[in-house]
PQR file with spaces between the fields and no chain letter, atoms N, CA, C, O and H, PARSE charges and radii, in Angstrom:
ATOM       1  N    UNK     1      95.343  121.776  149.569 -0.4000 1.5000
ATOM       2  CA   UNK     1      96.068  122.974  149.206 -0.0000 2.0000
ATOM       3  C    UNK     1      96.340  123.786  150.466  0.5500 1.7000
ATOM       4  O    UNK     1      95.602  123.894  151.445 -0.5500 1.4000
ATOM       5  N    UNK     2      97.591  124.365  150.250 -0.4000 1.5000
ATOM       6  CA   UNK     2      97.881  125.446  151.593 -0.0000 2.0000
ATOM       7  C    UNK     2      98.296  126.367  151.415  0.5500 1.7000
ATOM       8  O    UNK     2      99.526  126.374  151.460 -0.5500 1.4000
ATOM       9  H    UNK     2      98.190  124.278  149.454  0.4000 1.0000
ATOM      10  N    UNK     3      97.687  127.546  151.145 -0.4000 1.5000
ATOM      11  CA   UNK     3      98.106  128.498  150.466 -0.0000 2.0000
ATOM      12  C    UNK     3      97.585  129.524  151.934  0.5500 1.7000
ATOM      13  O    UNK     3      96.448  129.879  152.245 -0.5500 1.4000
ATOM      14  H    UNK     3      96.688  127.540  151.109  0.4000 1.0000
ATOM      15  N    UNK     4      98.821  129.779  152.579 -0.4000 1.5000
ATOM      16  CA   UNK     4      98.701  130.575  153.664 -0.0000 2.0000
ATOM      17  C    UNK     4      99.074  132.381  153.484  0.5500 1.7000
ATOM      18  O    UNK     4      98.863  133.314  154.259 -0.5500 1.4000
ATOM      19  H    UNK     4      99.745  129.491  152.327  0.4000 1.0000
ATOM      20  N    UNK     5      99.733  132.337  152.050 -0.4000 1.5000
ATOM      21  CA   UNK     5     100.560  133.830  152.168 -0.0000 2.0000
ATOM      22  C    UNK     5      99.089  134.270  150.905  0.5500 1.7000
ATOM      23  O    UNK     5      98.720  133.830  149.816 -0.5500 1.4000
ATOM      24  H    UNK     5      99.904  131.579  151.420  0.4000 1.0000
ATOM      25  N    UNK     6      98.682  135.248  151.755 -0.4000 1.5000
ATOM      26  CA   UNK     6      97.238  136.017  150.686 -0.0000 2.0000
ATOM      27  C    UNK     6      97.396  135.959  149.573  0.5500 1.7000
ATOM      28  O    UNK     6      96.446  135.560  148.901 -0.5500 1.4000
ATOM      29  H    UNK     6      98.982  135.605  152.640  0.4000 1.0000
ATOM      30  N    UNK     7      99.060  136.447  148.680 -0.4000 1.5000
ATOM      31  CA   UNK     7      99.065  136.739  147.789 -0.0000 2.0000
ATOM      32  C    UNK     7      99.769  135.669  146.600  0.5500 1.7000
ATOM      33  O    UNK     7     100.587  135.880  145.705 -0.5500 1.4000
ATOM      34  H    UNK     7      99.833  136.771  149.226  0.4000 1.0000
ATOM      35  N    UNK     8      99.142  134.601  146.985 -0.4000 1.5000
ATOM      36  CA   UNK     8      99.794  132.928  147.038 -0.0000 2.0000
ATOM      37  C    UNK     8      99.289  133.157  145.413  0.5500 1.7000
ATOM      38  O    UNK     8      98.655  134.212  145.446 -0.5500 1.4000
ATOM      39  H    UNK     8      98.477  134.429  147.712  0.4000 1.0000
ATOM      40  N    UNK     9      99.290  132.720  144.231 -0.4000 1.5000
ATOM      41  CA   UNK     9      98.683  132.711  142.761 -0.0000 2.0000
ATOM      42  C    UNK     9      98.292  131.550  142.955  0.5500 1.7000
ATOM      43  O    UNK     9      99.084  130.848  143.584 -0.5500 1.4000
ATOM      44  H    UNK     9      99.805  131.863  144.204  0.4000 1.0000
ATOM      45  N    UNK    10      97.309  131.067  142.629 -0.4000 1.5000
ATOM      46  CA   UNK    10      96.415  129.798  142.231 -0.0000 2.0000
ATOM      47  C    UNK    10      95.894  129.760  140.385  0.5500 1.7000
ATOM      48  O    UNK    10      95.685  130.594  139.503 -0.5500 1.4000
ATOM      49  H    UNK    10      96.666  131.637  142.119  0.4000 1.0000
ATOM      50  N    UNK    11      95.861  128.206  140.533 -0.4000 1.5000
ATOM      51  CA   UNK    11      95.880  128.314  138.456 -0.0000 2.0000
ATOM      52  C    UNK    11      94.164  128.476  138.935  0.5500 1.7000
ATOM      53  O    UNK    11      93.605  128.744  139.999 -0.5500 1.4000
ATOM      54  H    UNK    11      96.031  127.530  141.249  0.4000 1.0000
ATOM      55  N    UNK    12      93.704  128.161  137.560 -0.4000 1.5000
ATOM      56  CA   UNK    12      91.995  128.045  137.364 -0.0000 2.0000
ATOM      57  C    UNK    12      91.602  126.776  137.655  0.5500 1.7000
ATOM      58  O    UNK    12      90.403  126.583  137.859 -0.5500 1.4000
ATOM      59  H    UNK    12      94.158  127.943  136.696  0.4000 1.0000
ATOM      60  N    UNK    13      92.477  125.748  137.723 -0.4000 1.5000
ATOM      61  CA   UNK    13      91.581  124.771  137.965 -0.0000 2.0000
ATOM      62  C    UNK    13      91.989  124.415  139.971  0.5500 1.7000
ATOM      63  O    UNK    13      91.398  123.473  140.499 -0.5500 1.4000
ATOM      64  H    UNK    13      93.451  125.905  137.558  0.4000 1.0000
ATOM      65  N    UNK    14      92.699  125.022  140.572 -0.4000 1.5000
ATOM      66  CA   UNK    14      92.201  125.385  141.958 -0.0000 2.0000
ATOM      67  C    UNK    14      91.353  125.855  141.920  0.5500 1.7000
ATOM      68  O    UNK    14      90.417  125.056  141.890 -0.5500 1.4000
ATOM      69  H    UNK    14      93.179  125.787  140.142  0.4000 1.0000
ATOM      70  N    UNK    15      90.983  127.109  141.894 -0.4000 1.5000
ATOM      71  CA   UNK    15      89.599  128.284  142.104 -0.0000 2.0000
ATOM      72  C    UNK    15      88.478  127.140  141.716  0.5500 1.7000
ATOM      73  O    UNK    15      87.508  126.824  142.405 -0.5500 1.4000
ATOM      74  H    UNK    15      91.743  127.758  141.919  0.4000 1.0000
ATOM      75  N    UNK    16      88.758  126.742  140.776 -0.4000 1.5000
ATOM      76  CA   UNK    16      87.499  126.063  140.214 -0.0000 2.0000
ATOM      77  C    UNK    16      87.484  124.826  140.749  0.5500 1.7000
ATOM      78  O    UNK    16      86.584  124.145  140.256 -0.5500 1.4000
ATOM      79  H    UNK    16      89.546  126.999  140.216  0.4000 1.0000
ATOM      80  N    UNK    17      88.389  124.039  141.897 -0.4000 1.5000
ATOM      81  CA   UNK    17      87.836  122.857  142.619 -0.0000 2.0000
ATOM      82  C    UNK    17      87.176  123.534  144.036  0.5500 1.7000
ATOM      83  O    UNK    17      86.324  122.894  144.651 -0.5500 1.4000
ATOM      84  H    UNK    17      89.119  124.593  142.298  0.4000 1.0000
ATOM      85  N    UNK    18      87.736  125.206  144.633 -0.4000 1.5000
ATOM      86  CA   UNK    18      87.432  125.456  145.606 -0.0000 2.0000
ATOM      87  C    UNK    18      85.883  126.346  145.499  0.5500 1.7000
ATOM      88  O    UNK    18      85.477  126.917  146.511 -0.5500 1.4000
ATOM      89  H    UNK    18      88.429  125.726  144.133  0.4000 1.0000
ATOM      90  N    UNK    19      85.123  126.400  144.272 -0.4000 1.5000
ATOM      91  CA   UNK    19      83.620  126.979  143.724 -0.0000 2.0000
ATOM      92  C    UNK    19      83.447  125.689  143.450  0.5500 1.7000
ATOM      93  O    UNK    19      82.284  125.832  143.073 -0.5500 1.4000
ATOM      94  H    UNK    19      85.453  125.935  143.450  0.4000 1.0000
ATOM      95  N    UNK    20      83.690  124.215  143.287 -0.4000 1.5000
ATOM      96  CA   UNK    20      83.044  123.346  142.572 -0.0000 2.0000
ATOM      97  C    UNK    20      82.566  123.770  141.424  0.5500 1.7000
ATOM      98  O    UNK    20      81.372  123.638  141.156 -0.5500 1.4000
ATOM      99  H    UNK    20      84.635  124.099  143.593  0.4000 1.0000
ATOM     100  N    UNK    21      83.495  124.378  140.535 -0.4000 1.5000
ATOM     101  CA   UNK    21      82.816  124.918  139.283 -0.0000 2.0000
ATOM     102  C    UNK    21      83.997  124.134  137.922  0.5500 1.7000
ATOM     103  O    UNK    21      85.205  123.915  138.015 -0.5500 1.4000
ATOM     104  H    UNK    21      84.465  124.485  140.753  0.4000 1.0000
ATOM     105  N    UNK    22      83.261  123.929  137.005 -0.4000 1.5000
ATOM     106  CA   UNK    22      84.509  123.997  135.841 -0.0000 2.0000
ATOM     107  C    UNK    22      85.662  125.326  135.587  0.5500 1.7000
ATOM     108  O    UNK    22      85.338  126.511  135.508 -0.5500 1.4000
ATOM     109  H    UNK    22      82.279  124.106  136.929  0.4000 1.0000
ATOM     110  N    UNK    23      86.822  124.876  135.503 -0.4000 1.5000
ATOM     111  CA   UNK    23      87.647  125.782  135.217 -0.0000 2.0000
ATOM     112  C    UNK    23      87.681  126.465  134.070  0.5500 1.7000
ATOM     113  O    UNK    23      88.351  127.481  133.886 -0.5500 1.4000
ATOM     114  H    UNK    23      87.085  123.913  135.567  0.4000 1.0000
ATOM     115  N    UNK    24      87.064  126.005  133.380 -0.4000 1.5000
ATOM     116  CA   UNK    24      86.264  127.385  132.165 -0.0000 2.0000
ATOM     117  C    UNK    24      85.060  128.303  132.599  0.5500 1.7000
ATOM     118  O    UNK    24      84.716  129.156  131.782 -0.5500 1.4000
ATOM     119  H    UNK    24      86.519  125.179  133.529  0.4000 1.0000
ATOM     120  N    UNK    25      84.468  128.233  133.644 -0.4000 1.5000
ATOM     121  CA   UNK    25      83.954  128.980  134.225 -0.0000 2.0000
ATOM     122  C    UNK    25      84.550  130.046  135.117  0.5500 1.7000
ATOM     123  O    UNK    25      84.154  131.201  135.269 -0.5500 1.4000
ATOM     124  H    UNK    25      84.748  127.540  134.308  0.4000 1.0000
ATOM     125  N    UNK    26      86.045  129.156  135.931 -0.4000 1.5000
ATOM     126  CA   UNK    26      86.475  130.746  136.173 -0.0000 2.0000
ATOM     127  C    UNK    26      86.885  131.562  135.264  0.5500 1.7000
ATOM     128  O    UNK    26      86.594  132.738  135.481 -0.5500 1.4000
ATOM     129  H    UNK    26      86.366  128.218  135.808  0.4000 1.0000
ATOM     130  N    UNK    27      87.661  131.269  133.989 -0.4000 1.5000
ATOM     131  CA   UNK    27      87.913  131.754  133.283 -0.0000 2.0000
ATOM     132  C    UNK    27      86.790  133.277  132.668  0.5500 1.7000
ATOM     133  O    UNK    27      87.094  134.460  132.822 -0.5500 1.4000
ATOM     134  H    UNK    27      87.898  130.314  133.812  0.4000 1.0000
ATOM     135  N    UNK    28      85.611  132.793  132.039 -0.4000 1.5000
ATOM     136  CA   UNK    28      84.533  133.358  131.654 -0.0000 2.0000
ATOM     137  C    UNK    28      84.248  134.628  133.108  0.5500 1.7000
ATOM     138  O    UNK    28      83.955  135.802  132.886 -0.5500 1.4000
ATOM     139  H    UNK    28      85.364  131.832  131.914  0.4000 1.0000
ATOM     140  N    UNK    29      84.397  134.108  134.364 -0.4000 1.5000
ATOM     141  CA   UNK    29      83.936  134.935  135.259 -0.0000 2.0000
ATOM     142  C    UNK    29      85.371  135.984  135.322  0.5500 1.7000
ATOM     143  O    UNK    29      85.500  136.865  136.172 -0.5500 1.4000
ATOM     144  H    UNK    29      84.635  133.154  134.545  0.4000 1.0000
ATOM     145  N    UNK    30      86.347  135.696  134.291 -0.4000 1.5000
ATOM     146  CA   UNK    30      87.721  136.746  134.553 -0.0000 2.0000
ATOM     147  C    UNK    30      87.413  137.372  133.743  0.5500 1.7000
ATOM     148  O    UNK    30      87.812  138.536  133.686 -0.5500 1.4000
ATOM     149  H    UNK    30      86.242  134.980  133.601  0.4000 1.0000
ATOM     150  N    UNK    31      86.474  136.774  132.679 -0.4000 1.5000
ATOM     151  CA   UNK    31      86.479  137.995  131.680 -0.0000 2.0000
ATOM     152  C    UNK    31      85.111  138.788  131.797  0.5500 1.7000
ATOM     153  O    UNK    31      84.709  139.615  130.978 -0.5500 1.4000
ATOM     154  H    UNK    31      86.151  135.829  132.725  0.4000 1.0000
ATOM     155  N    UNK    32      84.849  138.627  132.268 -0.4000 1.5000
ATOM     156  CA   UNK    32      83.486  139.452  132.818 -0.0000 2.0000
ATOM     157  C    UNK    32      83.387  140.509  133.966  0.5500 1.7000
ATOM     158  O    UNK    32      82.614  141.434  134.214 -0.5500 1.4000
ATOM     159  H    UNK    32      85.176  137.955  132.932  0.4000 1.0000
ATOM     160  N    UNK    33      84.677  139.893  134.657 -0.4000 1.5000
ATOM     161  CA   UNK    33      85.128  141.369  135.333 -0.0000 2.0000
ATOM     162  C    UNK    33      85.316  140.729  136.558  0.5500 1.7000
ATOM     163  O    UNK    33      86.249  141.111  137.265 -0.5500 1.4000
ATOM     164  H    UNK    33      85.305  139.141  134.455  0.4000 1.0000
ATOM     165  N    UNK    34      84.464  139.661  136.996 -0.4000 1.5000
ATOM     166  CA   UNK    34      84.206  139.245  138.336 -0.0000 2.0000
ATOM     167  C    UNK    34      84.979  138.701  139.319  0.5500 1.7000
ATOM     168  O    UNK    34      84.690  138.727  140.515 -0.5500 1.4000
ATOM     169  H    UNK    34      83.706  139.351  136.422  0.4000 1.0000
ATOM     170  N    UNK    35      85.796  138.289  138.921 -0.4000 1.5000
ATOM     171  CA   UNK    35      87.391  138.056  139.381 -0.0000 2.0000
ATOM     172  C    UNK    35      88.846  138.221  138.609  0.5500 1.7000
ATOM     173  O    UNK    35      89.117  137.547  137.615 -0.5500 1.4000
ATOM     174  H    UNK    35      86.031  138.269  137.950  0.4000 1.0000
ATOM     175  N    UNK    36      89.995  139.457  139.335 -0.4000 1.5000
ATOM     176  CA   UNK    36      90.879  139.380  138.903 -0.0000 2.0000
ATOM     177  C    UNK    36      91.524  138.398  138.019  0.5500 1.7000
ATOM     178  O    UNK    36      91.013  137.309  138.281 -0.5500 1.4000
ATOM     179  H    UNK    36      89.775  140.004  140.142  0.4000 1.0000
ATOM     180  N    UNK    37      92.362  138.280  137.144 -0.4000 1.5000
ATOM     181  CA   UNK    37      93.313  137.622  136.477 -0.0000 2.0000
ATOM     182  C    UNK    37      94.608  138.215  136.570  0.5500 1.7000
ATOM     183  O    UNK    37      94.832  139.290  136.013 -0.5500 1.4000
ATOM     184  H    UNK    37      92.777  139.165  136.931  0.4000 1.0000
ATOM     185  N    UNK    38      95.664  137.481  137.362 -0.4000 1.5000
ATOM     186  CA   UNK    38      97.242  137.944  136.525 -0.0000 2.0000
ATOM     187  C    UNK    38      97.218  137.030  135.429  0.5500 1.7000
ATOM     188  O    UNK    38      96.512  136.044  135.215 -0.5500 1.4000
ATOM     189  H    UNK    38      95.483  136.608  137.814  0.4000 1.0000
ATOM     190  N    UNK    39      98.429  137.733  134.575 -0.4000 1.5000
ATOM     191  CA   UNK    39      98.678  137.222  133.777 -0.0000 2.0000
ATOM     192  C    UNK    39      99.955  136.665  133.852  0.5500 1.7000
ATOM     193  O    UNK    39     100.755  137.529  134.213 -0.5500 1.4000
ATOM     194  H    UNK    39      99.003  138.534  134.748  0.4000 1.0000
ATOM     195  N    UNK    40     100.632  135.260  133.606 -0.4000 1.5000
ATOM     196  CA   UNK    40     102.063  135.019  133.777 -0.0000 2.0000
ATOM     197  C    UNK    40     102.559  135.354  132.655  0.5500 1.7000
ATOM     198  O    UNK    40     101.777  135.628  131.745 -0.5500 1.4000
ATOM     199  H    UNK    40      99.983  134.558  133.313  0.4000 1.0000
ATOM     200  N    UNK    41     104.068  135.420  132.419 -0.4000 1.5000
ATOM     201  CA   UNK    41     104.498  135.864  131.209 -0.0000 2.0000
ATOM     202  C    UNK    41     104.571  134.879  130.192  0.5500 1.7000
ATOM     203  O    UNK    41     105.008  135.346  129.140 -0.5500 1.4000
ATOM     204  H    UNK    41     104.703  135.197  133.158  0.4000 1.0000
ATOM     205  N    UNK    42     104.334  133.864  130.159 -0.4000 1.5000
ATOM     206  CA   UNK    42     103.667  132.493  129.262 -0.0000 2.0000
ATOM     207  C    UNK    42     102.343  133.035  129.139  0.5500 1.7000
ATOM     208  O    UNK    42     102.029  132.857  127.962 -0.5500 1.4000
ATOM     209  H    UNK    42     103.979  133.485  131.013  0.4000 1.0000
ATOM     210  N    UNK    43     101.639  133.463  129.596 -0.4000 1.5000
ATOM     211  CA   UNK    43     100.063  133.647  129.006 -0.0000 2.0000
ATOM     212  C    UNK    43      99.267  133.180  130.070  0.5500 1.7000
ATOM     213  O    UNK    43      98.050  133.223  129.889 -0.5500 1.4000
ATOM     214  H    UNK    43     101.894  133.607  130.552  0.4000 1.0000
ATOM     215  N    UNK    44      99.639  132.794  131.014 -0.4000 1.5000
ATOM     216  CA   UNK    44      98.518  131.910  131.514 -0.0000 2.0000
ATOM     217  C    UNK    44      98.021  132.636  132.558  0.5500 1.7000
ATOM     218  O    UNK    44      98.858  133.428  132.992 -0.5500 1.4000
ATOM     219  H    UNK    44     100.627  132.759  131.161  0.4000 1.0000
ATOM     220  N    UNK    45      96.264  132.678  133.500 -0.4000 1.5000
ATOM     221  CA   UNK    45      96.115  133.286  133.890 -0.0000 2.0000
ATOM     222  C    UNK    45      96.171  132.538  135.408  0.5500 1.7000
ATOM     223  O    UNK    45      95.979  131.329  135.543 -0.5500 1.4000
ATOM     224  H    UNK    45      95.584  132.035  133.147  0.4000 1.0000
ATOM     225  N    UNK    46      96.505  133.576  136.670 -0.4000 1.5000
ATOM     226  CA   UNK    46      96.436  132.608  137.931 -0.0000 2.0000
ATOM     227  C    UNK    46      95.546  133.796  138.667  0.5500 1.7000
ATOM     228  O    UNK    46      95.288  134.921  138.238 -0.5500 1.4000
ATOM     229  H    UNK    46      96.661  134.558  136.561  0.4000 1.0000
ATOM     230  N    UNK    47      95.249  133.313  139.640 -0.4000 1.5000
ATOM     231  CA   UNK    47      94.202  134.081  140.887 -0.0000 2.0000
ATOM     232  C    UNK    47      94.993  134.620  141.640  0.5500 1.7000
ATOM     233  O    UNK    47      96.172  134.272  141.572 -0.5500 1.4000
ATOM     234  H    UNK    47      95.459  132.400  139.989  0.4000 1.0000
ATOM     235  N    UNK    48      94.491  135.873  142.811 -0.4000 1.5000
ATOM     236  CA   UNK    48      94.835  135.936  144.153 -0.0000 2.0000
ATOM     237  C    UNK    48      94.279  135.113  144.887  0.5500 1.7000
ATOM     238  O    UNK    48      93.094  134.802  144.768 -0.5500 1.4000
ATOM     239  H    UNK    48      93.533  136.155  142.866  0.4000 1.0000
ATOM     240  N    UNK    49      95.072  134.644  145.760 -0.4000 1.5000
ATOM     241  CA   UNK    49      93.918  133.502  147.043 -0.0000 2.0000
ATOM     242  C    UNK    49      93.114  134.458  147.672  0.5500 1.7000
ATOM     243  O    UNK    49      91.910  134.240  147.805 -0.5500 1.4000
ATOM     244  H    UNK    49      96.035  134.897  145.857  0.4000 1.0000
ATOM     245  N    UNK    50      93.672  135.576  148.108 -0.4000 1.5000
ATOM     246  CA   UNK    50      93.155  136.677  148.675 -0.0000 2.0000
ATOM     247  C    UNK    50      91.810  137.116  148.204  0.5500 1.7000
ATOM     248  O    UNK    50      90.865  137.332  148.964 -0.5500 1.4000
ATOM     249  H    UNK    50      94.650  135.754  148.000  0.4000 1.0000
ATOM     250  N    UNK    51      91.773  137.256  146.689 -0.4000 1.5000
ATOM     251  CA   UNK    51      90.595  137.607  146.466 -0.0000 2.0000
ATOM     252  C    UNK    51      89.718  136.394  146.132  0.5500 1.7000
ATOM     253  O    UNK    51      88.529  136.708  146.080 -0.5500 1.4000
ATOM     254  H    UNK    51      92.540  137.081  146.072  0.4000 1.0000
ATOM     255  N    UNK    52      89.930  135.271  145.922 -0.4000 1.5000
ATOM     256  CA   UNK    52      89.123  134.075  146.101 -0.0000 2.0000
ATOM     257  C    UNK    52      88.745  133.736  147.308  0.5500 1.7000
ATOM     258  O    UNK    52      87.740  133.041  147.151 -0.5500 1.4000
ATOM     259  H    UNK    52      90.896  135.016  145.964  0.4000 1.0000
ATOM     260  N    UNK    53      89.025  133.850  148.629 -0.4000 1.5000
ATOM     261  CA   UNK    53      89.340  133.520  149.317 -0.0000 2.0000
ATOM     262  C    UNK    53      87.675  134.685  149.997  0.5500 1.7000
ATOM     263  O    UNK    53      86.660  134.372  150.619 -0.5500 1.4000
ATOM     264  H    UNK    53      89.840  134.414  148.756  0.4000 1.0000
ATOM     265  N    UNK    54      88.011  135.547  149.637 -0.4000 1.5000
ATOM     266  CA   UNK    54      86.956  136.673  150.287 -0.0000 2.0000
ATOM     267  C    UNK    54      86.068  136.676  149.389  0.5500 1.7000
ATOM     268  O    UNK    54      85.089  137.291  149.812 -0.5500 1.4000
ATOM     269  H    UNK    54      88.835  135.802  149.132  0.4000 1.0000
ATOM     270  N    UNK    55      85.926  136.325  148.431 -0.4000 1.5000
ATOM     271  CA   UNK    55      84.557  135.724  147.459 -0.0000 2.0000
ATOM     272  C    UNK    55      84.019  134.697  147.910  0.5500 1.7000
ATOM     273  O    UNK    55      82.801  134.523  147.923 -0.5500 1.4000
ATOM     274  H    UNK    55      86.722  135.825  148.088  0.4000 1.0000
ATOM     275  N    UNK    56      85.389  133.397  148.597 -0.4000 1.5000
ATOM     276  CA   UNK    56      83.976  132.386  148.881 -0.0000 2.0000
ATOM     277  C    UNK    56      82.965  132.447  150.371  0.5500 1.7000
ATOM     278  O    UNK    56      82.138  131.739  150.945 -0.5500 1.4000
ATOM     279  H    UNK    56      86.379  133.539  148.586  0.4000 1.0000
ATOM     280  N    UNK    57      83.758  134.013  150.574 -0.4000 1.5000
ATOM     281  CA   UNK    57      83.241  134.129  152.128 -0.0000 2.0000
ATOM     282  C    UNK    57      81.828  134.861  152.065  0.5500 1.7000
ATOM     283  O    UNK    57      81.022  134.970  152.989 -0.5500 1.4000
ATOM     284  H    UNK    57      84.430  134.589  150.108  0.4000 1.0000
ATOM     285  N    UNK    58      81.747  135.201  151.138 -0.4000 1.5000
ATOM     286  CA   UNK    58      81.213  136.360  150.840 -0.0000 2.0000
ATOM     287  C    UNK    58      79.470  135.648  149.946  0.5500 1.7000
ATOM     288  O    UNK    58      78.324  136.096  149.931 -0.5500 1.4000
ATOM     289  H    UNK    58      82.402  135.113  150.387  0.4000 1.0000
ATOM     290  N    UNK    59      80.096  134.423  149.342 -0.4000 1.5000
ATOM     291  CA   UNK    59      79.023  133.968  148.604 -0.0000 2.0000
ATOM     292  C    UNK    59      78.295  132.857  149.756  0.5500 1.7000
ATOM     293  O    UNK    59      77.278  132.233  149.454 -0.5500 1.4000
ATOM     294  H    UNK    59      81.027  134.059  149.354  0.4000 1.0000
């Protein structure tokens, strides 16, 4: 993946190959507060890289 512009949207199942986590786990961690969600106008939710990006720095 190359997501160079901060404000690049990533789906859940990026975030969740770049935590090694299931992508129902990011999900659960959007609704818990712990990471942003946009919402697209289909419904679906995508990330900032920006703020993933400084979470995995951070963890």
């Amino acid at each position: 993946m190359q997501a160079t512009d901060p404000e690049t949207l990533l789906k859940p199942a990026e975030v969740a190959a770049m935590f090694r986590v299931d992508p129902k786990t990011i999900t659960r961690w959007a609704r818990a507060g712990q990471l942003t969600a946009v919402h697209t106008l289909g419904g679906h939710r995508r990330y900032r890289y920006s703020e993933v990006s400084r979470l995995l720095k951070v963890g």
